[in-house]
N, C-alpha and C positions, 0 to 999 in steps of 0.2 A: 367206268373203267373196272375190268373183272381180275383182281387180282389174286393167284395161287400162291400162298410161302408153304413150303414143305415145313411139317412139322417134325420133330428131333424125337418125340413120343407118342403113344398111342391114343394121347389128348389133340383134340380138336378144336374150330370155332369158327364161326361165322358170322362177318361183320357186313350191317348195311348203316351206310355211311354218307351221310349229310353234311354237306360244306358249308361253310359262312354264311348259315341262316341267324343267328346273335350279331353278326359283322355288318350283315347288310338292316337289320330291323329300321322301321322307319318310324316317327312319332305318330303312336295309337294302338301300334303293333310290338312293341318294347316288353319283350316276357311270353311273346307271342309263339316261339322256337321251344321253349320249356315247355308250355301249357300241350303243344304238338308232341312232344315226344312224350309226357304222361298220357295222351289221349293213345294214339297210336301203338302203343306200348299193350292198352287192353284188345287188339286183333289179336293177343293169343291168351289172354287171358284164360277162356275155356280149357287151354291146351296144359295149364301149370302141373294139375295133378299127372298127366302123363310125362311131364317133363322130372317130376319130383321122380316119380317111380323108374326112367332111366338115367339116373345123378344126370341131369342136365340143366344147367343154370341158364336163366332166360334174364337178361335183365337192360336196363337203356339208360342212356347218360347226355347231358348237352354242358359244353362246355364253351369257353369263348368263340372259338374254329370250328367246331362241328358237333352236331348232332347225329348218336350209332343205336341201333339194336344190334344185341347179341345171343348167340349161343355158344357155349362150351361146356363141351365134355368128352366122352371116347367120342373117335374118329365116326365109326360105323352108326353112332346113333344120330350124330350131327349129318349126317352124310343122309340118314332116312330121315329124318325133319327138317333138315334144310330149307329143300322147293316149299312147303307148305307154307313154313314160318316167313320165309319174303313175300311170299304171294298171297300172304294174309294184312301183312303190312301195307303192302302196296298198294291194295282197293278195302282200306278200312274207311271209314266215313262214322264218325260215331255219331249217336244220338246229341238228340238234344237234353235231354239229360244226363246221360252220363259228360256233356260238353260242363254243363250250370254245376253238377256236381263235383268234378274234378279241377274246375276252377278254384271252386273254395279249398280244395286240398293244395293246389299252388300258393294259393296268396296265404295260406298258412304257413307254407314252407318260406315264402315271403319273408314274414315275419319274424320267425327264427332267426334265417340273417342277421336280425336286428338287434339280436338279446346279449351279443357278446363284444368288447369292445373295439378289437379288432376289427372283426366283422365289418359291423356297423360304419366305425371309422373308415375301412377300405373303400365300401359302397358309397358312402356319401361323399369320399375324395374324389374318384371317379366322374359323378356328378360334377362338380365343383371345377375341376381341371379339364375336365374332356366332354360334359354334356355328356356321359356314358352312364348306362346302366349294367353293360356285363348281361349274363345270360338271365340272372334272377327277373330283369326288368323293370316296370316301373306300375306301380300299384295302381295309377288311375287308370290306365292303359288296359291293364287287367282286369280292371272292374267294371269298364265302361263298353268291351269289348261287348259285340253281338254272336250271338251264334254265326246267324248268317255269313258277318266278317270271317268268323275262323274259319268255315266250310272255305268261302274262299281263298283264305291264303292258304292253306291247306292242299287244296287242289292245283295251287301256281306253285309254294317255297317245294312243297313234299309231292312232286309227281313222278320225279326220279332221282332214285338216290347218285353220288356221285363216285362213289365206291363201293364194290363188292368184295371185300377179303375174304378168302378163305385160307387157312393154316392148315392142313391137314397131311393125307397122304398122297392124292394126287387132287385134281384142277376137279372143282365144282362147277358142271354147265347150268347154267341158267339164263335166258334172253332178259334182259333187260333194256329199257331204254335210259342209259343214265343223262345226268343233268351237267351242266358245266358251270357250276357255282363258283364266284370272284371271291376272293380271302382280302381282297387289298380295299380297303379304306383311308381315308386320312384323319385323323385324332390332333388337331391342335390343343397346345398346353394351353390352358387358359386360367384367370380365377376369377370370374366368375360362371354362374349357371343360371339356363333358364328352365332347371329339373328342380321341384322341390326336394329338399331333404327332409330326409323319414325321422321321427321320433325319435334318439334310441335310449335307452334305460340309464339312466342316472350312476357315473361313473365318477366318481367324484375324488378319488383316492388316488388313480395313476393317471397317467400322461402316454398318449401315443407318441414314441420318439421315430421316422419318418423319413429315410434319404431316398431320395426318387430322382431318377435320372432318362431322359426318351433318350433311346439310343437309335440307330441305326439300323435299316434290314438285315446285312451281313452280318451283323453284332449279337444278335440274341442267342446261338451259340457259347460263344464267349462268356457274355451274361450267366447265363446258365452254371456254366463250371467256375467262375468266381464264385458265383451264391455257394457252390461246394465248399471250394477252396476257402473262404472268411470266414464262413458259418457251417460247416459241415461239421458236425462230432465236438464232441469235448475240446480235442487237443488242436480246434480252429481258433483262429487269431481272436477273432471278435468273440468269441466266446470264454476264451482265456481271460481277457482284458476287461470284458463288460462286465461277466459275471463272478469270474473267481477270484481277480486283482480284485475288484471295486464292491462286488456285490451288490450291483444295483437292479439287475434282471433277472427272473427265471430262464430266459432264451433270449436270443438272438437270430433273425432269419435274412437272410438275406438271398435273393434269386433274380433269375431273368424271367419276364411273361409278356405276354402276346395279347395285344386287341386286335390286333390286325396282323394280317403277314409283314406289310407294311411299317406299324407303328408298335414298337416294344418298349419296355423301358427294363433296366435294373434298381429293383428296390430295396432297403436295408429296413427291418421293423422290429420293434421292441415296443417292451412298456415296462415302464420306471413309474416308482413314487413322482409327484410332480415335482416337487422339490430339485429331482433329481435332472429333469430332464436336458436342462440347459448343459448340461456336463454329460450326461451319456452321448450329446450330442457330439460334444466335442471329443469324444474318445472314438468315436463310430470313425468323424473326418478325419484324426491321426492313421489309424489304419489305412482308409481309403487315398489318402495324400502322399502316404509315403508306404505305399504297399511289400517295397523290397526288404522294409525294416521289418513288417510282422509276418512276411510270406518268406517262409525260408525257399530255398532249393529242394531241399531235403524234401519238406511238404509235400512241396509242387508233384516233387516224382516219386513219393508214393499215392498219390490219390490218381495219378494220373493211372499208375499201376492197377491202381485197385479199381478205377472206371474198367479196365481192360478185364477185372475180371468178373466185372458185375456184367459187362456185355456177354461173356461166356453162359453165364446164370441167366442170364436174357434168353436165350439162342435154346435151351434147354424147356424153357417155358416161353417160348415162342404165340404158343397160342394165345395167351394173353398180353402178350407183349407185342402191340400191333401201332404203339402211337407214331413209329416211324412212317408207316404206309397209309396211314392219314394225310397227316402234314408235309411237308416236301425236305427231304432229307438233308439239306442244305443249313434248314435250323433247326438241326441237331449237333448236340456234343461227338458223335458221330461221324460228322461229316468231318470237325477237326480232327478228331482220333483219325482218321484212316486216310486223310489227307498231307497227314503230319505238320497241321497248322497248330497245334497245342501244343505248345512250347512255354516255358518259364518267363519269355521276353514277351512273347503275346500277351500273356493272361495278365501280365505286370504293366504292359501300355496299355489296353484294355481298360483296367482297375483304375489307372490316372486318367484317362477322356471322361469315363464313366463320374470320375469325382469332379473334374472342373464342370461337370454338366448337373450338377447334383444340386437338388434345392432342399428346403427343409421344411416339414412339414408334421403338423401337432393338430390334437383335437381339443388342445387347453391353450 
């Protein structure tokens, strides 16, 4: 799909866009989408110093939902590097060396993952509830991969992309034959796994505190601007109550995310002394059970305000703001803004399904 958003400045960018390759991974191939977009990423490598010399950022990302390369910068230079820069993408095939070498620079990045308690904790819950690895992958899988293997998945996941964005000033031609990649999975909650869990560094001092809730497809929206609303800013509930009433946290996060189009959940995550955890836990469910008592009105309709004027800031930096025309507009915050489904009452029944559906979950 080739898609044109007029840009609001004389900044540019162009996005080639890969769908539910982490979504669809199958076991052997888990980190196999990551290892592709580092590999892929060097067809323009050659091109950086000329890219440095007209400010133009080349850079590549994979996340749960998709796999992008990009460029941005002025219009006119995006617009003369463009055709190259996909059409180098497109028929790269990289060595077998740079395959063996760039491997160990993922499973190092691997590993990182693994040094922070969060981190760690996340990916191995994952595991643990879903048989999931997320985009990072899973370390045997990466180690045990062949060459051969990647050329071929390579040639079947990446033979065409499933989005063409461009931001600019008018429509970018370029033939492509794009791909029709599936986003929908199914993710049952489970506990147990038959994915080992990774090592991770001796954390001995605090507690992951852990509300996880699967929601609904319609729902990760919603999800979304809760995590605002509880946890957004200082003068958010859960942040007032965990941290400045009690003093038991540096933060509080709470959001909606996505393994699937499909499957989402909304999560709550902290870290407390251990001591503490059994009791941040019980301050998180007060909020989440009786949401009308710590989500005023007032809140509700300034943040809702202030999304309204973060989307103007959006519209202005445009070029980089392209995750709507990824993913399908429906789960976005977005869709309820301009639909006039964000309301005080919604976000408020929302926030009570989201807690009856809520389990609790610790790495101590």
């Amino acid at each position: 799909m080739n898609i044109f958003v007029k840009s609001q400045t004389a900044l540019a960018s162009i996005n080639l866009v890969y769908l539910g390759k982490v979504v669809q991974e199958q076991p052997g191939f888990r980190g196999v989408s990551h290892l592709a977009e580092h590999l892929l990423a060097y067809s323009v490598r050659e091109c950086e110093p000329m890219y440095e010399k007209y400010g133009i950022l080349s850079n590549a990302s994979t996340g749960p939902l998709s796999v992008s390369f990009y460029l941005q910068g002025l219009d006119r230079y995006i617009r003369q590097f463009g055709d190259d820069f996909i059409s180098r993408i497109l028929k790269f095939e990289p060595s077998r060396e740079l395959f063996e070498r760039e491997r160990k620079v993922v499973l190092e990045e691997y590993k990182d993952c693994f040094t922070d308690q969060i981190g760690s904790y996340l990916l191995n819950r994952m595991r643990i509830s879903y048989d999931y690895c997320g985009a990072i992958g899973y370390r045997k899988d990466l180690e045990n991969l062949t060459y051969e293997n990647y050329i071929e998945y390579q040639r079947q996941a990446f033979a065409g992309p499933d989005k063409l964005i461009y931001v600019g000033d008018k429509k970018f031609e370029k033939e492509i034959n794009f791909g029709t990649s599936s986003l929908y999975r199914d993710f049952i909650l489970k506990n147990s796994t038959e994915l080992e869990l990774e090592n991770k560094s001796q954390f001995d001092e605090k507690a992951v505190v852990h509300l996880h809730a699967p929601i609904k497809e319609y729902d990760i929206p919603f999800a979304k601007f809760a995590g605002k609303l509880l946890s957004g800013g200082m003068d958010s509930p859960l942040f007032k109550l965990v941290r400045e009433e009690h003093a038991l946290a540096y933060f509080v996060y709470a959001a909606g995310s996505s393994m699937s189009l499909n499957c989402s959940s909304f999560d709550v995550l902290t870290l407390v002394s251990k001591e503490n955890r059994d009791f941040a836990f019980e301050l998180i469910e007060k909020v989440l059970n009786e949401p009308e008592k710590y989500v005023s009105r007032q809140r509700f309709d300034d943040l809702r305000f202030a999304y309204g004027i973060s989307l103007e800031k959006e519209e202005i930096e445009r070029y980089i703001n392209i995750s709507k025309y990824i993913t399908p507009y429906e789960s976005s915050i977005d869709y309820l803004f301009d639909k006039n489904l964000l309301t005080y009452d919604s976000m408020i029944d929302f926030i009570r399904r989201a807690a009856a559906n809520c389990r609790r979950f610790s790495d101590k």
